[in-house]
N, C-alpha and C positions, 0 to 999 in steps of 0.2 A: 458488314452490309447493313445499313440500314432498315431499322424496320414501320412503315411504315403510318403515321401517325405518332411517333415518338421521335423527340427532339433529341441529339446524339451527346449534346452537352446534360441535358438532364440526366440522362443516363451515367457519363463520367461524373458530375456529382453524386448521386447515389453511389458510384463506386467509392468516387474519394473519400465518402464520409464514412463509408465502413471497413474500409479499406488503409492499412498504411502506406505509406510512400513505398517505404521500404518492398515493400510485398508486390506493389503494384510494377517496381523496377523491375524487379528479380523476374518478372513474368515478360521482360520486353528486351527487346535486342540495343544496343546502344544506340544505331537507327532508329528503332524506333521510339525512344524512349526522346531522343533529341526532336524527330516530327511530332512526337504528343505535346514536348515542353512549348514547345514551336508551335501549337494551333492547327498545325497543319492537319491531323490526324485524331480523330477523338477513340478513345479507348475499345469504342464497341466494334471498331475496326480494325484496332490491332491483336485485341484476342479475342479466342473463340469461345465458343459457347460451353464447352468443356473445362476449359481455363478459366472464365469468369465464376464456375459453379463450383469448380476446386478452391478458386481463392474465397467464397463466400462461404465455404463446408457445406454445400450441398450436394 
């Protein structure tokens, strides 16, 4: 879900750059990972906020 006043692509860039490929795959279903490669879906929407904080060690 969007949060709002944040742009949902800025947000999947700050993942990607701290983030590997790899790591961010392993976190998404093969659906989903074809609607992220796809545009259709940005990151902040397919995992949650649990999941975002485990893959940054927080």
């Amino acid at each position: 879900m969007p949060v709002p006043g944040y742009d949902p692509d800025d947000v999947d860039e700050l993942l990607e750059s701290k983030l590997s490929e790899a790591k961010i795959r392993d976190q998404l279903s093969e659906s989903e990972w074809q609607s992220y490669q796809d545009g259709e879906e940005p990151l902040i929407d397919l995992l949650g906020d649990d999941e975002i904080e485990g893959m940054l060690g927080k």
